[in-house]
N, C-alpha and C positions, 0 to 999 in steps of 0.2 A: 903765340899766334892768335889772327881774330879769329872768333867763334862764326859761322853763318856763311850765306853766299855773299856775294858781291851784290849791292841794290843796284839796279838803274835806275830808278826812279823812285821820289819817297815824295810826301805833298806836305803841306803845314795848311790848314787853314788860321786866316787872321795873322799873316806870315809877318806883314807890315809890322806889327808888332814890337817888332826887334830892336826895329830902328829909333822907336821911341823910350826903350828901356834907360832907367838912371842906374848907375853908378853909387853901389851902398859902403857908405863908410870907407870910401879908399881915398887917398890922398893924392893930391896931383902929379907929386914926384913916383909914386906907386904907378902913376897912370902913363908916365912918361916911359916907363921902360917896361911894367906887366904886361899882363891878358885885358884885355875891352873886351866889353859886352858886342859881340859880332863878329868876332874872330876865328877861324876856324884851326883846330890841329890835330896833326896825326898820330895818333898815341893808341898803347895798346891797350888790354882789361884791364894789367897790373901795372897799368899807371894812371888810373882815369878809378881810384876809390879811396881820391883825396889825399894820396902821399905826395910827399917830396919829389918834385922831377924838375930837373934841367932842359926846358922845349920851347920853341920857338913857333911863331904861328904859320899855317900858312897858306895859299891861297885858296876859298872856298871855294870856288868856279874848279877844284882839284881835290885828288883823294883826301879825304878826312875822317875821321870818328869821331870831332865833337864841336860844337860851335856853345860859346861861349854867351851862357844867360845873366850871373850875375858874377858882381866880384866882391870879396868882403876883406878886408884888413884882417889880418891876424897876427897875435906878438910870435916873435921868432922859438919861443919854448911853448908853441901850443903845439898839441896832438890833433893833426888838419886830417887825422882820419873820423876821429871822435866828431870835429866840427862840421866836418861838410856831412855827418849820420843829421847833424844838430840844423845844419842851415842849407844845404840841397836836396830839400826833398822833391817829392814827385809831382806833389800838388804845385809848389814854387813855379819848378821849371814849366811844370807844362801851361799854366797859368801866363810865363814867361812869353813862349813861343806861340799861344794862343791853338791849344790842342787839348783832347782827353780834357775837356772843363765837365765837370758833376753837375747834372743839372735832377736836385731831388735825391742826389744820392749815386744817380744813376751816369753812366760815359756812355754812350749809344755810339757803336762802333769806332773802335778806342783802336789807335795809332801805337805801333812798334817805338814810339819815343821813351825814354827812360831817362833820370838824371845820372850825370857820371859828375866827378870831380877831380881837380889835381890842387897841389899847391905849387908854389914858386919864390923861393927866398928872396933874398934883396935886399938894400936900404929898407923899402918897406914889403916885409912878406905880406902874400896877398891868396886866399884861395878860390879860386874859379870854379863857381860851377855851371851846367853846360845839359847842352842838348845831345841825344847819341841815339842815334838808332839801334836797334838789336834786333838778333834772331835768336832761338834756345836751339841746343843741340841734342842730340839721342837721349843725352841723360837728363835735360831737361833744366840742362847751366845753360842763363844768356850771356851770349857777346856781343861786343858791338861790329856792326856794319859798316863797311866803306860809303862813303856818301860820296856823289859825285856835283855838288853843286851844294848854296849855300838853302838854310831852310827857307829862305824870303823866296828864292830864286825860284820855289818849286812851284807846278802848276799842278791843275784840280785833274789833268787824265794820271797825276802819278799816286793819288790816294790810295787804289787797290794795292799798291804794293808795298804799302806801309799796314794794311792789313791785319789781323793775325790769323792765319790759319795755318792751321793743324792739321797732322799726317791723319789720314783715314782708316788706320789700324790704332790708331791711339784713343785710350780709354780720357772721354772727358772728365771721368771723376778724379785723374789722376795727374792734371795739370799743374806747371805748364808741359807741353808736350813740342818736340820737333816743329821747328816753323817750314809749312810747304810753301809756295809762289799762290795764288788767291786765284790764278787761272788754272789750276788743277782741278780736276774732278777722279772720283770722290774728294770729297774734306770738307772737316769741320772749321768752322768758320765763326770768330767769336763777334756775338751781334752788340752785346755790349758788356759792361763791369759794374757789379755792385759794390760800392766803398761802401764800407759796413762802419766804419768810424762815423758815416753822417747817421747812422740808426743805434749804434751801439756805445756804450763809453769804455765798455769791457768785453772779454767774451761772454756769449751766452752762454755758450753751446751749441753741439752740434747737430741734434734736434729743433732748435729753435732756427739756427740759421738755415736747416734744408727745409722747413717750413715754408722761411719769411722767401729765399731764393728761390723756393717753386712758384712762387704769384710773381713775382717780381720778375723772373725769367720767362713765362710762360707756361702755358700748359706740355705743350711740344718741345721747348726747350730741355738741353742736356744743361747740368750745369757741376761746377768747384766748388767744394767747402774748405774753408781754409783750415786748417788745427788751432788748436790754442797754439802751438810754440809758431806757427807764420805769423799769428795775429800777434805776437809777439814781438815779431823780429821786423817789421814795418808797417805797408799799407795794405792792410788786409783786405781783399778780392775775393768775389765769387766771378769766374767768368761763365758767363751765359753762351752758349755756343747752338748753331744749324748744322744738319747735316746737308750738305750740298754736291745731288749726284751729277 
């Protein structure tokens, strides 16, 4: 089942974006019967981190979990779990969708967007990867979100609710934590994300990072350090969080 509430409303800034995306390395007979870039489908967690699934798109102006950023050929003996680690990452898609762009380092109020992936066999297998809203739950695993219209579709009153905020009993050293609705009071509320990969080449440590992330987040600011094994395991974050009563 999905993880999170139901959104009403999510925003994209630079939505237009979408429509102008190319098509990487897929073939035209791939393109006559796969996924496009714009596509919307309804898939759940454990099918949206680049395995094999049999899905069909369907309309985005209707429920979905993922609209579809790029697409890449792959031979039918590859491991499209392995590749979509290797070619959907988070900087891609959201880059894609014109959202969460680094600017210094820094996302200044960074959007619930996430990349998800599937693959899809065929004449020509092909694997998609894609846009997907999330929310994290008690234990602090995200899932994806029902969307209810396409990302181009959304307008600038639906940004707060693409938000991230955090339950107001939850320790921000200890993120990610529970996502609340961003019209709740109390809650903290993440102002923005340090990509540590634009300052770092490896970890430092984690002395050095609560250092660099107290100037960086503010004096006021609560903030994340990530471990050596998260900075391991992809894009390593510090989120910088307010409390907002």
């Amino acid at each position: 089942m999905r993880q999170g509430p139901s959104v009403a409303g999510s925003a994209v800034a630079g939505a237009a974006v979408l429509a102008g995306l190319l098509m990487i390395g897929v073939p035209a007979s791939a393109q006559e019967s796969g996924p496009r870039v714009g596509e919307c489908y309804d898939l759940v967690d454990a099918e949206l981190t680049g395995t094999w699934v049999e899905a069909a798109p369907v309309a985005c102006d209707g429920r979905h979990t993922l609209q579809v950023t790029s697409v890449v050929a792959i031979s039918p003996d590859a491991d499209p779990v392995a590749t979509a680690r290797q070619v959907c990452g988070a900087l891609g898609v959201w880059n894609e969708v014109g959202v969460n762009r680094p600017v210094a380092g820094l996302v200044r109020e960074p959007l619930r967007i996430e990349p998800r992936a599937f693959a899809v066999r065929g004449d020509e297998p092909v694997l998609a990867c894609g846009a997907s809203v999330v929310a994290w739950d008690p234990r602090g695993r995200p899932g994806v979100v029902d969307q209810p219209t396409s990302l181009d579709a959304l307008g600038p009153r639906a940004l707060a609710a693409l938000r991230h905020c955090i339950e107001p009993t939850a320790s921000p050293q200890s993120l990610p934590a529970p996502t609340v609705p961003c019209d709740r009071r109390p809650r903290w509320q993440v102002d923005s994300w340090i990509l540590w990969t634009a300052f770092h080449d490896g970890y430092p440590g984690r002395a050095v990072l609560k250092a660099q992330a107290r100037r960086l987040c503010g004096e006021q600011a609560r903030f994340s350090v990530p471990t050596r094994t998260a900075w391991a395991e992809g894009l390593p974050r510090t989120w910088c969080l307010t409390r907002v009563t």
